[in-house]
C-alpha positions in Angstrom: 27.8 -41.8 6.4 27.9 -38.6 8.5 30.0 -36.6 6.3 27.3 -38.0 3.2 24.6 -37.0 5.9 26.2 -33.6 6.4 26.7 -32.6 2.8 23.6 -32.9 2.2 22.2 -31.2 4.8 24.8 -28.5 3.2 23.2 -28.6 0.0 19.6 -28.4 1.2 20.7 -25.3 3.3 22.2 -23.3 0.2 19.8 -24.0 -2.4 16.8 -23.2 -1.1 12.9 -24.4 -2.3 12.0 -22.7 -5.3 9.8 -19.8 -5.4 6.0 -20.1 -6.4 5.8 -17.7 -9.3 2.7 -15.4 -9.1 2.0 -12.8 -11.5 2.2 -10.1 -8.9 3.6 -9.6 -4.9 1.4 -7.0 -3.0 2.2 -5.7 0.1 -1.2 -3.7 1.4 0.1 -1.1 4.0 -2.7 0.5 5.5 -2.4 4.1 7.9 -3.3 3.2 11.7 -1.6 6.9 12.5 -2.5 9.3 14.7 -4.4 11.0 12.3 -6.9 8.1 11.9 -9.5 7.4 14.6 -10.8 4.4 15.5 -13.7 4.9 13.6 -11.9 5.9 10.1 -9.8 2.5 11.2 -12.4 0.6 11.2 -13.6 1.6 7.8 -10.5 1.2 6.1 -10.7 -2.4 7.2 -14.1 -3.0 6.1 -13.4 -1.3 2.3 -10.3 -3.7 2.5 -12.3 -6.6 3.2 -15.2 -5.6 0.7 -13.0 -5.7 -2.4 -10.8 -8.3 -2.0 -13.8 -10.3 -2.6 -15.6 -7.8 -5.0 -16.3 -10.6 -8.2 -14.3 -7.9 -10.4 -11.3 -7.7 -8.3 -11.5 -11.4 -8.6 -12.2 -11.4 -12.2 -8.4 -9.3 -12.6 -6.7 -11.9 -10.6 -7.3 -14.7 -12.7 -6.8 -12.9 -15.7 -3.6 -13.0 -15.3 -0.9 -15.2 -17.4 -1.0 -17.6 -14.3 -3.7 -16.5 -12.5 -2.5 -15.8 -9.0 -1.3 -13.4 -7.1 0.8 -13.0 -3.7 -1.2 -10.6 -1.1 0.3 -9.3 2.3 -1.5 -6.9 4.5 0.1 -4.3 6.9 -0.7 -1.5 9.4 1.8 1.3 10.2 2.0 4.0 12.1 5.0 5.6 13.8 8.3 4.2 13.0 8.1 1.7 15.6 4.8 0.4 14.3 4.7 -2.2 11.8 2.4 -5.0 12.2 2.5 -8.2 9.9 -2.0 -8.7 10.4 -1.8 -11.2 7.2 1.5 -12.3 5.8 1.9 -14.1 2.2 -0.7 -15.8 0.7 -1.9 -16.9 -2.7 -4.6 -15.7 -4.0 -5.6 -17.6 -6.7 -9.6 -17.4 -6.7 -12.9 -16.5 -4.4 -12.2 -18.8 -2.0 -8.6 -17.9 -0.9 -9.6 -14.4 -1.5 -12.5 -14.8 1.2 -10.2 -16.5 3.5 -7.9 -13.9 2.9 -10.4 -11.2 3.6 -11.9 -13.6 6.8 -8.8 -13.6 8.3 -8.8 -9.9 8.1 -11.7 -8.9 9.7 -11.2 -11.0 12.7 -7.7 -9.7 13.2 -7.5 -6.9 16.3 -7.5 -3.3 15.2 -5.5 -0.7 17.1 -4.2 2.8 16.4 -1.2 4.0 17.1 1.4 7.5 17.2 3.1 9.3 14.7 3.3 8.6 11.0 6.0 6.8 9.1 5.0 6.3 5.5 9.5 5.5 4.8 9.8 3.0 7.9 6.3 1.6 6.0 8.6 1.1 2.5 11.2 -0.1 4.3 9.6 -2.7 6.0 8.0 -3.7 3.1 11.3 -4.1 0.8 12.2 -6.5 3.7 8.9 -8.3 3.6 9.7 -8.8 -0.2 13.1 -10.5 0.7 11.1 -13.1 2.7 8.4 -13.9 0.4 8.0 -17.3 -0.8 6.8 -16.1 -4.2 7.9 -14.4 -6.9 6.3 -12.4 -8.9 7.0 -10.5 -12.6 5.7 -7.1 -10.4 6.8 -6.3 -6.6 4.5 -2.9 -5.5 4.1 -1.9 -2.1 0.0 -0.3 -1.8 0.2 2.8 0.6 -3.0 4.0 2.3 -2.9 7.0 4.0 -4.4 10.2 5.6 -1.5 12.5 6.2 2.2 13.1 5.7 5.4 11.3 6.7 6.3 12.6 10.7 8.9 10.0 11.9 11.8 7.9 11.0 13.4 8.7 7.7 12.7 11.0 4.8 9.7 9.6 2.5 11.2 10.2 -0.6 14.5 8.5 0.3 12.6 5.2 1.5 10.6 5.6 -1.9 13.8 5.9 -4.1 15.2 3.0 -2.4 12.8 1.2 -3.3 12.5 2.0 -6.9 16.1 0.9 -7.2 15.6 -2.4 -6.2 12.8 -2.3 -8.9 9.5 -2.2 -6.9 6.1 0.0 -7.6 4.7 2.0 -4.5 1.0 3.0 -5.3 -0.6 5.1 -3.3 -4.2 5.9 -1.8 -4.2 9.2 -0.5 -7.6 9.5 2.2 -8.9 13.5 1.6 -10.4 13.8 4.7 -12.0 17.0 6.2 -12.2 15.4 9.7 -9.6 16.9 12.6 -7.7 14.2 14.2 -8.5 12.6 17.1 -6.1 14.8 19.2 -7.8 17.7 17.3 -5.0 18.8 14.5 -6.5 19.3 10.9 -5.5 18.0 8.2 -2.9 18.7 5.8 -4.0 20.2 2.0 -3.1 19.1 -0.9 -2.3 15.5 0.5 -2.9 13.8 -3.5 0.2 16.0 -4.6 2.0 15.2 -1.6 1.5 11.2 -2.2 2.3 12.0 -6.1 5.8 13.9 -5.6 6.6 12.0 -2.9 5.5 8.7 -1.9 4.5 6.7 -5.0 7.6 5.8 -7.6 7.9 3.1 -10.1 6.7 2.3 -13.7 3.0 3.3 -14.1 3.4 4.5 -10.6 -0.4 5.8 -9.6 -2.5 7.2 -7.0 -6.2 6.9 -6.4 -7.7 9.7 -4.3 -10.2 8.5 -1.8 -12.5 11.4 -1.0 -13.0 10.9 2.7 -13.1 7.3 4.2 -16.8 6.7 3.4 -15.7 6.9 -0.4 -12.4 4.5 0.6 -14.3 1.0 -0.5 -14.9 2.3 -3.8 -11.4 3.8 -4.1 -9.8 0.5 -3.1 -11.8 -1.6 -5.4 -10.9 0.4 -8.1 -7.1 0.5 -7.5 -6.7 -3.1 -6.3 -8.4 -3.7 -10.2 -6.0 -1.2 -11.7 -2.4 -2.8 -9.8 -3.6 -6.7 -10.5 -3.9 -5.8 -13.8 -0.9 -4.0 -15.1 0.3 -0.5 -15.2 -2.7 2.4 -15.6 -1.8 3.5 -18.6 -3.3 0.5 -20.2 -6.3 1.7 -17.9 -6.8 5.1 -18.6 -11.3 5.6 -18.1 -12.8 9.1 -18.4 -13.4 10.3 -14.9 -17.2 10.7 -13.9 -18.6 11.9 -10.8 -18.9 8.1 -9.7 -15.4 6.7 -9.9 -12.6 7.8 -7.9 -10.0 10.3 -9.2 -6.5 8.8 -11.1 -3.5 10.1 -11.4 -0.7 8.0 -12.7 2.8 8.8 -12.1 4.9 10.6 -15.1 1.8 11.7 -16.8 0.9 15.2 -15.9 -1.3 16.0 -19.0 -3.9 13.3 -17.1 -4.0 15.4 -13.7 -7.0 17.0 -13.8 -8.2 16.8 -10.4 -4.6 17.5 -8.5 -4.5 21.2 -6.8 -1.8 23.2 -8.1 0.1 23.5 -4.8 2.9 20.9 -3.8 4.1 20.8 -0.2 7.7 19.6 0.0 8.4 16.1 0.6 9.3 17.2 4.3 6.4 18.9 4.8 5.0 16.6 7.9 8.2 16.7 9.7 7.9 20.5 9.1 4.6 20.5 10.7 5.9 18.5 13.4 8.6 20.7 14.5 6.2 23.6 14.6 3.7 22.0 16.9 6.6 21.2 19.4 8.0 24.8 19.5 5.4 25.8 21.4 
């Protein structure tokens, strides 16, 4: 009887219970860096908890062949600063999308040191391996006001993560504001996110320009990544709706500069700043 009792134990152990299957896993990992204030924080929040129940975000959810989705939401900052604020949950209609959203807003907000957009991927891909769902897309969403500073090389984390098959999106912040320790901010942040950060099939980015313009921003990329690759989603740009630029597609970049700082460009910045 014990030997019975212990095989199966055995077999429960090695087949594990069988994913839900979602039409998409999205990790949200949102910039609590130096570079954002506790202010700018606070917005980000906000636009985050605005769309997730904007009736249109909702609408592309359950347009979906099944009609759910998988949602995680993270803040980073240095490369000891990953915090899990919600971890995977369906989202299968208004009201788990306003629970979602609820348990947002009434989760503590802090900022933190440094910038690590790669130990952001990374922790990511490792959120993935956890997940109880499974989805036909995997795609990291990566918020952000300035350049990778600490742990690993952006573009490495980003390749690595393309190889195992997953999308990083990305929502560079344009943001005339100094930091709160008084540094300004770095130009041409779009390209930067565009050569170096996002990666993926129908890869994209969605420019934000400054934070007060971040709820719109995220609305309309949340829209764009629950329902399929941009290029199925290609809109004229007016002076209302954000700026997109999908990945691999350079006759649609008409609002990118024409300068592109190297994908080491914040730990260049870095280094100068602790020369003197």
């Amino acid at each position: 009887m014990r030997i019975l009792l212990a095989m199966i134990v055995f077999v429960a152990l090695s087949f594990p219970a069988r994913a839900e299957l979602v039409d998409l896993e999205l990790i949200l990992a949102v910039d609590v860096s130096g570079s954002v204030d506790e202010q700018e924080a606070e917005l980000q929040r906000a636009g985050y908890v605005a769309a997730l129940t904007d009736d249109k975000v909702i609408r592309a959810i359950r347009s979906g062949r099944r009609g759910r989705i998988a949602l995680a939401y993270v803040e980073w900052a240095g490369d000891h600063v990953r915090n899990t604020v919600v971890d995977w949950t369906l989202i299968d209609g208004a009201d788990a999308a306003r629970a979602f959203a609820g348990q947002l807003n009434r989760a503590p907000l802090r900022v933190e040191l440094w910038t690590s957009i790669s130990g952001a991927i990374d922790f990511a891909l490792d959120m993935f391996s956890f997940s109880p769902f499974r989805g036909k897309r995997r795609v990291i969403d990566i918020s952000g006001d300035g350049p990778n500073n600490d742990g690993g090389l952006v573009d490495k984390a980003r390749d690595r993560a393309v190889n195992k098959g997953v999308i990083i999106n990305g929502l560079p912040i344009i943001n005339g504001r100094p930091s709160r320790y008084g540094f300004a901010p770095m130009p041409h942040l779009d390209n930067y996110y565009r050569d170096c950060v996002i990666g993926g099939f129908g890869a994209f980015i969605v420019v934000a320009n400054t934070y007060n313009d971040f709820a719109r921003a995220i609305r309309r990329k949340l829209i764009l990544e629950i329902a399929g690759p941009p290029e199925l989603h290609n809109p004229p740009r007016t002076p209302e709706t954000p700026r997109v630029l999908p990945a691999a597609s350079p006759r649609v970049i008409l609002a990118a500069s024409d300068e592109h700082p190297p994908c080491d460009i914040g730990e260049i910045i870095r280094d100068s700043r602790e020369s003197f």
